[in-house]
KEMI-885429 format. One record per residue: residue number from 1; x negated, y negated, z negated of N, C-alpha, C, O in turn. Coordinates in steps of 0.05 Angstrom, whole numbers. Atoms other than C-alpha are relative to their C-alpha. Layout:
KEMI-885429
+-----+--------+--------+--------+--------+--------+--------+--------+--------+--------+--------+--------+--------+
: seq :   n_px :   n_py :   n_pz :  ca_px :  ca_py :  ca_pz :   c_px :   c_py :   c_pz :   o_px :   o_py :   o_pz :
+-----+--------+--------+--------+--------+--------+--------+--------+--------+--------+--------+--------+--------+
: NUM :      X :      Y :      Z :      X :      Y :      Z :      X :      Y :      Z :      X :      Y :      Z :
...
+-----+--------+--------+--------+--------+--------+--------+--------+--------+--------+--------+--------+--------+
This chain:
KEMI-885429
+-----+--------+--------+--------+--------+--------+--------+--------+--------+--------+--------+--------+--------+
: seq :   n_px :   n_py :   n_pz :  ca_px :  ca_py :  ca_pz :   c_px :   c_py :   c_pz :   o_px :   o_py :   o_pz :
+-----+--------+--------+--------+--------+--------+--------+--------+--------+--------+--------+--------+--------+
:   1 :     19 :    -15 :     16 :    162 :    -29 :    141 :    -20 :     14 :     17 :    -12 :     27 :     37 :
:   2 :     20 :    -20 :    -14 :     91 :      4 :    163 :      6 :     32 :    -12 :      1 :     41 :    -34 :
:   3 :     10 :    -28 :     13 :     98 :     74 :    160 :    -25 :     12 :     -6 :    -42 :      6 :     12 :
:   4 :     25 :    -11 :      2 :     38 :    113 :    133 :    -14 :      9 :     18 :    -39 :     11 :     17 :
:   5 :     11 :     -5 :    -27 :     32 :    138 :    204 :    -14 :    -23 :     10 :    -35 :    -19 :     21 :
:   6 :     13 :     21 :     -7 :     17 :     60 :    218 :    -11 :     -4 :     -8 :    -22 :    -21 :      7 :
:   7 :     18 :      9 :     19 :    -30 :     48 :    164 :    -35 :     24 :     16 :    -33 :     46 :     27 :
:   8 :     19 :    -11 :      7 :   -110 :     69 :    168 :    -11 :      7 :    -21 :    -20 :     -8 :    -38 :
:   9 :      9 :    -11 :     32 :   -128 :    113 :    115 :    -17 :     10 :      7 :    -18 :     25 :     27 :
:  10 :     32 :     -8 :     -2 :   -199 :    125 :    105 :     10 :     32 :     -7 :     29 :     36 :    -21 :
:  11 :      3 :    -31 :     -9 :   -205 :    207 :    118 :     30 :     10 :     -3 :     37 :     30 :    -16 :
:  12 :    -27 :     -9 :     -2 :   -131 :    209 :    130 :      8 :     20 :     17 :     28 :     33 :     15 :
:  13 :     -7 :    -33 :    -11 :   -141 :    265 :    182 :    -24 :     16 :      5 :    -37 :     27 :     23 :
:  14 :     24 :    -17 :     10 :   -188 :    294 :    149 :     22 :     18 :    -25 :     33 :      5 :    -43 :
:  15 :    -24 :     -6 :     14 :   -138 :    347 :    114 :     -6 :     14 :    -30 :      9 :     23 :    -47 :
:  16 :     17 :     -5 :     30 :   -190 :    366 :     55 :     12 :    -15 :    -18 :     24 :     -4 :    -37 :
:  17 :    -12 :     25 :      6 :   -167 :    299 :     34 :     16 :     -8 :     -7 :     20 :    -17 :    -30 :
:  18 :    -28 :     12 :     -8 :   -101 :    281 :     64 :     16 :     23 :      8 :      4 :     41 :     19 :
:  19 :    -14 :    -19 :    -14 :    -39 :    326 :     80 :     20 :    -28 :      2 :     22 :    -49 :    -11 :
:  20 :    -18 :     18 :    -15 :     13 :    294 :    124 :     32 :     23 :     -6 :     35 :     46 :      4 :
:  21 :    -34 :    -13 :     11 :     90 :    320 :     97 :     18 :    -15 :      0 :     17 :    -38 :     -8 :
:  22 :    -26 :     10 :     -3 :    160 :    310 :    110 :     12 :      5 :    -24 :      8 :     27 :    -34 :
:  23 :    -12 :      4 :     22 :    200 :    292 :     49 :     31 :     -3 :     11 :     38 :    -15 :     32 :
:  24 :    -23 :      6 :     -6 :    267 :    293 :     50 :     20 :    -32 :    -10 :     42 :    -37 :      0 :
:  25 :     -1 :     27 :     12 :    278 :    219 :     11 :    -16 :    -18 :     17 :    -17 :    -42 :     13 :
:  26 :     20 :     23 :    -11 :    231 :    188 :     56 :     23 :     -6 :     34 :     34 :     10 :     48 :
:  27 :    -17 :      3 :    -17 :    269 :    144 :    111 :    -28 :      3 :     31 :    -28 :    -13 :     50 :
:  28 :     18 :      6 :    -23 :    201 :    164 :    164 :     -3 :     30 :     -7 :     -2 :     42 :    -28 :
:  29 :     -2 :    -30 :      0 :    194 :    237 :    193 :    -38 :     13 :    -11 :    -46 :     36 :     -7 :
:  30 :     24 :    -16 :     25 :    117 :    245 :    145 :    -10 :    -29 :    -19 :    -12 :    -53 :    -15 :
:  31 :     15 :     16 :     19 :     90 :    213 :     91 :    -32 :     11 :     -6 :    -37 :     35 :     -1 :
:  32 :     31 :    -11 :      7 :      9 :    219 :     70 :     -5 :      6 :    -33 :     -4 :     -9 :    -53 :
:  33 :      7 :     -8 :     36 :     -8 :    259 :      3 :    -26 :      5 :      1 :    -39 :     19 :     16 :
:  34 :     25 :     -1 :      4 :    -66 :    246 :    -24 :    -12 :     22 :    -14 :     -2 :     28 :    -36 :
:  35 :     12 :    -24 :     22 :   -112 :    310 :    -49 :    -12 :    -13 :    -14 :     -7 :    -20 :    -37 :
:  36 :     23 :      8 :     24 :   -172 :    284 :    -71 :    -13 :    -17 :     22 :    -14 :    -12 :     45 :
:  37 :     20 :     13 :    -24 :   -218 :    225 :    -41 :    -10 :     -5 :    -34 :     -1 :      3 :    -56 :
:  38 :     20 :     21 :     20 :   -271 :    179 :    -85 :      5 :    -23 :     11 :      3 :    -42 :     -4 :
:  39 :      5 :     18 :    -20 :   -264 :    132 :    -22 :     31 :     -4 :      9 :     39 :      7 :     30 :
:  40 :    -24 :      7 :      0 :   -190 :    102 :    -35 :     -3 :    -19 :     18 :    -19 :    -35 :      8 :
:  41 :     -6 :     20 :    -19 :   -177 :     54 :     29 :     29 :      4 :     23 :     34 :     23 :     37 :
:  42 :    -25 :      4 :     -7 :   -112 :     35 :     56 :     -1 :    -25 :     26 :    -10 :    -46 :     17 :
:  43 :     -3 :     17 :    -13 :   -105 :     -7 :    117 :     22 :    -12 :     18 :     33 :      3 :     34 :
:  44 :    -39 :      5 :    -16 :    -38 :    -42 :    150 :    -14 :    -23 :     13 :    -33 :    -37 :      5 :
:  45 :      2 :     27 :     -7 :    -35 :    -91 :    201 :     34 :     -2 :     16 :     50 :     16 :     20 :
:  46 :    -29 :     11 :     -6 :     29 :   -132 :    228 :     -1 :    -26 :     26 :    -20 :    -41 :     23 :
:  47 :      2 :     22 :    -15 :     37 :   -184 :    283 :     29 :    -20 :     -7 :     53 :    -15 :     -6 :
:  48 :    -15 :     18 :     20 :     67 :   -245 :    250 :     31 :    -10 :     17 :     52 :    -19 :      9 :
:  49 :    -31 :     16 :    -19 :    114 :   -260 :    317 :     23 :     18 :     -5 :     45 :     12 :      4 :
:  50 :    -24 :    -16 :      9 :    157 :   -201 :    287 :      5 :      1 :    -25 :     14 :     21 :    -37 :
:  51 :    -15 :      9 :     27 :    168 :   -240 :    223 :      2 :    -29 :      5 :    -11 :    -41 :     23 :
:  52 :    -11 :     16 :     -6 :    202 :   -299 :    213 :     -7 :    -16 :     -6 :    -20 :    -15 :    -27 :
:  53 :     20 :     19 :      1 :    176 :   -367 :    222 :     14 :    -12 :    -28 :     35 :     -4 :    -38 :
:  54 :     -6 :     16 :     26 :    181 :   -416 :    157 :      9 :      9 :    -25 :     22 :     -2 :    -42 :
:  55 :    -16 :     -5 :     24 :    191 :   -367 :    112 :    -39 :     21 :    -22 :    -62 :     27 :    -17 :
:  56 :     13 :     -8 :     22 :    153 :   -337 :     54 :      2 :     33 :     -6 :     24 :     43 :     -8 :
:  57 :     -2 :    -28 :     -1 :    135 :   -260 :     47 :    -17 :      6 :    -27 :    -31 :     -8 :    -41 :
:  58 :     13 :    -17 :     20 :    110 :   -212 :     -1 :      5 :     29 :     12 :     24 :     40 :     24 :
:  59 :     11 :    -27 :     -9 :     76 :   -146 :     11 :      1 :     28 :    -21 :    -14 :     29 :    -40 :
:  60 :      1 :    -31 :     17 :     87 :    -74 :    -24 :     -5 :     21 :     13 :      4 :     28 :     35 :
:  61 :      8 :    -32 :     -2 :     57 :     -7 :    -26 :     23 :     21 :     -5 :     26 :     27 :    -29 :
:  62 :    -28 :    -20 :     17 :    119 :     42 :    -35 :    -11 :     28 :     12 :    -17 :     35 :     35 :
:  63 :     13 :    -27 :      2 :     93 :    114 :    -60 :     17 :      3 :    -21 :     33 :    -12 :    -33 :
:  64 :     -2 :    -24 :     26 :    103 :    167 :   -109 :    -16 :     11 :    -13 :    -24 :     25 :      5 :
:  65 :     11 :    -18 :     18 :     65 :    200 :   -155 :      4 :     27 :     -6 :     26 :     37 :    -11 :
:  66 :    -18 :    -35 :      3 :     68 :    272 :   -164 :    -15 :      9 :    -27 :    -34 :     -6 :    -34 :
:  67 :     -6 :    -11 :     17 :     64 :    315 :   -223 :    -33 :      2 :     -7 :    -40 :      0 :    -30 :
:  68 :     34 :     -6 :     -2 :    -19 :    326 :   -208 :    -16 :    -29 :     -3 :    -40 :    -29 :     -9 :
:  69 :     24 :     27 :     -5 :    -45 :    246 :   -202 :    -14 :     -7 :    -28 :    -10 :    -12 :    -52 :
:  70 :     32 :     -6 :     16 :   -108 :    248 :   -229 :    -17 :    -34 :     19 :    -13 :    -43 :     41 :
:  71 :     19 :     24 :     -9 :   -164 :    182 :   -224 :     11 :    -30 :     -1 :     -3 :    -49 :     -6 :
:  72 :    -14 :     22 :      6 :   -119 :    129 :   -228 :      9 :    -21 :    -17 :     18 :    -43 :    -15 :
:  73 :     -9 :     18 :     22 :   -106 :    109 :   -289 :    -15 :    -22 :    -13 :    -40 :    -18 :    -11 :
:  74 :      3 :     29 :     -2 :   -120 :     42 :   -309 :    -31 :     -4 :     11 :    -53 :     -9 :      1 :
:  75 :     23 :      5 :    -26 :   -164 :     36 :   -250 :     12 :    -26 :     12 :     36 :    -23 :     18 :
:  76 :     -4 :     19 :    -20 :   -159 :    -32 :   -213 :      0 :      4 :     28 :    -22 :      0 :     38 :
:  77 :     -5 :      4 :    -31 :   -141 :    -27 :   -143 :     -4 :    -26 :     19 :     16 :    -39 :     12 :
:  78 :      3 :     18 :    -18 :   -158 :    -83 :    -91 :     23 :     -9 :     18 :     26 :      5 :     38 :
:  79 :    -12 :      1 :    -18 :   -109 :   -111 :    -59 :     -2 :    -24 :     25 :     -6 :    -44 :     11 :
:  80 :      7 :     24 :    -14 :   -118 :   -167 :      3 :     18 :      6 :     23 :     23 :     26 :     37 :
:  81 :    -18 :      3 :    -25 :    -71 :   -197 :     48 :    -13 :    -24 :     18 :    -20 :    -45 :      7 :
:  82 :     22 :     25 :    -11 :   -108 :   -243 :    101 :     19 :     -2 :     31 :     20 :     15 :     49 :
:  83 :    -11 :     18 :    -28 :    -67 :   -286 :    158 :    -12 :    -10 :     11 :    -30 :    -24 :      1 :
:  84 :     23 :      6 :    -21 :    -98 :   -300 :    219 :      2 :    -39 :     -1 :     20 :    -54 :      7 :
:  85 :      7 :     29 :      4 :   -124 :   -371 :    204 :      3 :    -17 :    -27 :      4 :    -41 :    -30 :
:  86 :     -4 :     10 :     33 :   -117 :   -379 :    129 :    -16 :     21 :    -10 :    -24 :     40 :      2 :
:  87 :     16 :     -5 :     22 :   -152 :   -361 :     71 :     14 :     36 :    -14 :     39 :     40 :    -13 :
:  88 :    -12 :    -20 :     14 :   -142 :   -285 :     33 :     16 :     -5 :    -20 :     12 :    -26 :    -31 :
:  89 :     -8 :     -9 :     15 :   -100 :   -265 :    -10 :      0 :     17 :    -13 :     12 :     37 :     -5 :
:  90 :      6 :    -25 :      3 :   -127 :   -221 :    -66 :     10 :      5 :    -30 :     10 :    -13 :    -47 :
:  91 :    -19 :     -4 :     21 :    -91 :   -191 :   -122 :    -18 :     34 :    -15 :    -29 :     52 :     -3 :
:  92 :     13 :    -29 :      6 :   -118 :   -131 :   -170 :     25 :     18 :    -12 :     39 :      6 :    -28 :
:  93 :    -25 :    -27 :     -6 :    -63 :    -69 :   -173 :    -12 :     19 :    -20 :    -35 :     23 :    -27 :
:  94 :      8 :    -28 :     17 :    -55 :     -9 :   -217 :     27 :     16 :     17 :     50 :      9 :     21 :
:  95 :    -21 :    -16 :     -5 :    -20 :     44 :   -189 :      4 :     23 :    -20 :     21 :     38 :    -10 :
:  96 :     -5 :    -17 :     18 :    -17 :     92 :   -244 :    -15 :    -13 :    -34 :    -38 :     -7 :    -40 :
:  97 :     10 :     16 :     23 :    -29 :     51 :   -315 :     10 :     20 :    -32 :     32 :     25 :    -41 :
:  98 :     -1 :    -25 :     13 :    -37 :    101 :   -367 :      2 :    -18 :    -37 :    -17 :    -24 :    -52 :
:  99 :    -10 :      4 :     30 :      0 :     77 :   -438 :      2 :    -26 :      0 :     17 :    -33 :    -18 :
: 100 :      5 :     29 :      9 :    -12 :      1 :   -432 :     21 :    -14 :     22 :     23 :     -7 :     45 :
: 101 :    -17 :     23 :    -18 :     38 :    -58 :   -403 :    -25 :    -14 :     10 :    -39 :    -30 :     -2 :
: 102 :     16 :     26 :    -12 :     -7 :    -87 :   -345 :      7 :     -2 :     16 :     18 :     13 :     33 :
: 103 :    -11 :     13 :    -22 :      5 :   -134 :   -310 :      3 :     14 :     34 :    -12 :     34 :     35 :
: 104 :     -8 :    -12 :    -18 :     30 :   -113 :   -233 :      3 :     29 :     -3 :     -9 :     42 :     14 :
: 105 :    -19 :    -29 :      5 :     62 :    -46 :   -254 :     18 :      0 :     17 :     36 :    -16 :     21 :
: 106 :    -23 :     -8 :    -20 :     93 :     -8 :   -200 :     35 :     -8 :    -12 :     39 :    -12 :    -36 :
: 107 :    -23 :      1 :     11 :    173 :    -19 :   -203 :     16 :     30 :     20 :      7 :     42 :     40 :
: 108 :      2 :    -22 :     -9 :    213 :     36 :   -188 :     30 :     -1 :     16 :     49 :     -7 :      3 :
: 109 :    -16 :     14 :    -22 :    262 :     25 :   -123 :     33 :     18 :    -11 :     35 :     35 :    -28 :
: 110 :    -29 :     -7 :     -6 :    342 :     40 :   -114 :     -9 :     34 :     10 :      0 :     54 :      0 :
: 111 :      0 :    -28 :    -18 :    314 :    103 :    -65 :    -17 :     17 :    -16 :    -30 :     33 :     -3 :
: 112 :     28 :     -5 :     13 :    266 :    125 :   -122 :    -30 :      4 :      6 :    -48 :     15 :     -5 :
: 113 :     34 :      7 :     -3 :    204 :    109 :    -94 :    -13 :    -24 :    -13 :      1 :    -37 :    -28 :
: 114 :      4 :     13 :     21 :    158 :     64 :   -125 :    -11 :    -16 :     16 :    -23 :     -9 :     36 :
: 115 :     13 :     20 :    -18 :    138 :     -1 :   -101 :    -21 :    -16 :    -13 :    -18 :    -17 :    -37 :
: 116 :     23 :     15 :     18 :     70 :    -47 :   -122 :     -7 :    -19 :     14 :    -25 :    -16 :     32 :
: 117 :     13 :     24 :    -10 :     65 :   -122 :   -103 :    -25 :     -4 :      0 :    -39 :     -6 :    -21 :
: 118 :     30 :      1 :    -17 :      2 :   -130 :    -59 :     -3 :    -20 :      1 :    -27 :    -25 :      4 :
: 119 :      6 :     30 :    -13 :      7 :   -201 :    -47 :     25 :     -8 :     10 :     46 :      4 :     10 :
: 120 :    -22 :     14 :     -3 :     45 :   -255 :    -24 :     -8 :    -15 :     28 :    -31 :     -8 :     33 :
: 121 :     10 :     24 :    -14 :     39 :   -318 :     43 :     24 :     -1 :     16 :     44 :     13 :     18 :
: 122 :    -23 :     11 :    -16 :     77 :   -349 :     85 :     -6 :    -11 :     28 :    -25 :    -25 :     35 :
: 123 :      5 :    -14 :    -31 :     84 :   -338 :    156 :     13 :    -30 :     16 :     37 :    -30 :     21 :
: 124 :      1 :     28 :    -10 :     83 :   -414 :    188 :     22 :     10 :     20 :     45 :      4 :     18 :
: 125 :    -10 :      5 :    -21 :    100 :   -390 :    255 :     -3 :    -18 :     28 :    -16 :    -39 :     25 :
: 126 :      9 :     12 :    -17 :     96 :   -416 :    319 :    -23 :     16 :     15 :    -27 :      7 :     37 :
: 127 :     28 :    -17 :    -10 :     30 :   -362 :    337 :     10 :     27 :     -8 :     26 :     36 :    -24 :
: 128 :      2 :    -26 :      6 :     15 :   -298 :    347 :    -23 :      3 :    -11 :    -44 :      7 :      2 :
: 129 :     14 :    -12 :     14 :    -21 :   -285 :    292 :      8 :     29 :    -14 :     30 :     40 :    -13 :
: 130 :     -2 :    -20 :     -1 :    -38 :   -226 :    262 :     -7 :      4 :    -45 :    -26 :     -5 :    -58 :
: 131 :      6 :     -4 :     26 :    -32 :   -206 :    182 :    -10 :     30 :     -6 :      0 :     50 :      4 :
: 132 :     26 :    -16 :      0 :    -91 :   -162 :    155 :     14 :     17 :    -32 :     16 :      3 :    -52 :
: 133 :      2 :     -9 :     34 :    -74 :   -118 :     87 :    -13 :     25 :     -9 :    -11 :     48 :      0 :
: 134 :     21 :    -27 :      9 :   -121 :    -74 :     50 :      6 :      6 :    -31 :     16 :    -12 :    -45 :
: 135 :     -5 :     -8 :     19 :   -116 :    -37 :     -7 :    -23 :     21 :     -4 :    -23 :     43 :      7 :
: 136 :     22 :    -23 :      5 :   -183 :      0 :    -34 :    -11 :     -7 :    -25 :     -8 :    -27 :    -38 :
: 137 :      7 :     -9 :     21 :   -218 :     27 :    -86 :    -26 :     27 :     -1 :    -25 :     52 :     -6 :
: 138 :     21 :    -29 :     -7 :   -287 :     62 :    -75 :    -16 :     -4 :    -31 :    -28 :    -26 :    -32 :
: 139 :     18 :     -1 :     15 :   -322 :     76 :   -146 :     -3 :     28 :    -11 :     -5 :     34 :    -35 :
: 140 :     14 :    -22 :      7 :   -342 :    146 :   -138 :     17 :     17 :    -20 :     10 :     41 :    -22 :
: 141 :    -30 :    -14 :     12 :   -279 :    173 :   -181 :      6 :     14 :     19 :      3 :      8 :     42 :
: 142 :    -21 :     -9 :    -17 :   -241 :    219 :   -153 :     24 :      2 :     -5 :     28 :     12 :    -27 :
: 143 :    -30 :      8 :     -2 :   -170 :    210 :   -145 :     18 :     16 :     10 :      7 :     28 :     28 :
: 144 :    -16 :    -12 :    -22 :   -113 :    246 :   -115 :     29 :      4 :    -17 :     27 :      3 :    -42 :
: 145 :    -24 :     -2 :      4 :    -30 :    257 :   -123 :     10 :    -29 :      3 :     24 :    -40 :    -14 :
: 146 :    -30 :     13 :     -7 :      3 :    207 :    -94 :     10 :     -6 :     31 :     -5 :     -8 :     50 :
: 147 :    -18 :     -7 :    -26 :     51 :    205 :    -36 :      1 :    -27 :     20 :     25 :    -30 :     24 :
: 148 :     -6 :     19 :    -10 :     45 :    140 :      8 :     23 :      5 :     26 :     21 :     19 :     47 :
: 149 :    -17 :      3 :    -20 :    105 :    126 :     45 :     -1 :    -24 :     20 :     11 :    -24 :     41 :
: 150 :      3 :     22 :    -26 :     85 :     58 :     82 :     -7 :    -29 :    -22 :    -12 :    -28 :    -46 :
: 151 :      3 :     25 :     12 :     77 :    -21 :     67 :     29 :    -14 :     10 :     38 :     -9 :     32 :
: 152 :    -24 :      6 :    -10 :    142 :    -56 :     70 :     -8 :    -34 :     -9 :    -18 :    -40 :    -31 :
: 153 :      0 :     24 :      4 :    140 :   -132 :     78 :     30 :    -10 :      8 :     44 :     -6 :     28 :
: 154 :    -26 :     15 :      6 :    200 :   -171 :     54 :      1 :    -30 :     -2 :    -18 :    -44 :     -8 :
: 155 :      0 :     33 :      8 :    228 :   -245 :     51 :      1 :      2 :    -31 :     17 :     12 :    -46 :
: 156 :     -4 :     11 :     38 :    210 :   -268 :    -23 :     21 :    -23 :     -4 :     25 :    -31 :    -27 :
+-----+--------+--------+--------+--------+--------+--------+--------+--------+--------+--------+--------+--------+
């Protein structure tokens, strides 16, 4: 899993923004809470030789929500997963879906955090390539309350 420390988050130490806090549920010593942006961007990257060749992955966001998240609601989020030498992968995300069943709705984990399939590909192997994932959302909204704890890529 990327921790939030590994991820680039547009004005992530910028602390108007972003505060960086230790949770006691979180298995990484900070997680990033969002105050307020308009200019939602999320960035992870991974080097594919420390996943396993011939197999098939999928990508999640695992956060929280807190008691304040504001801007989100049924807002489309961007999501794109892009392997070094293949085509994107782009998927549209709700992280906070306010009354309605849509489609990719966070699920909500064993550790109670909440996870939201980003995408999916499959990691050939054989190279060191490098997998790209973004997650943004700039339309001048402003946004804020929720807790990113990292991107965790799993065998599907």
């Amino acid at each position: 899993m990327l921790a939030a420390r590994d991820l680039a988050i547009t004005w992530g130490d910028t602390p108007r923004y972003w505060s960086w806090n230790s949770v006691p549920d979180s298995r990484f010593p900070e997680v990033a809470e969002l105050l307020a942006v308009c200019w939602f961007e999320i960035d992870g990257m991974i080097s594919t030789c420390e996943l396993s060749s011939m197999t098939h992955y999928k990508a999640y966001l695992v956060f929280k929500l807190t008691a304040t998240v504001y801007g989100f609601g049924n807002e489309p989020i961007e999501a794109t997963l892009q392997l070094s030498g293949t085509g994107d992968s782009q998927r549209t995300v709700f992280l906070h879906a306010e009354g309605e069943d849509v489609q990719n709705d966070p699920i909500e984990r064993e550790d109670g955090w909440l996870e939201l399939e980003l995408g999916e590909f499959f990691n050939q192997g054989g190279q060191d390539g490098k997998l790209e994932i973004r997650i943004f959302r700039f339309n001048g909204r402003w946004k804020g309350g929720v807790i990113i704890e990292g991107i965790e890529i799993r065998p599907n």
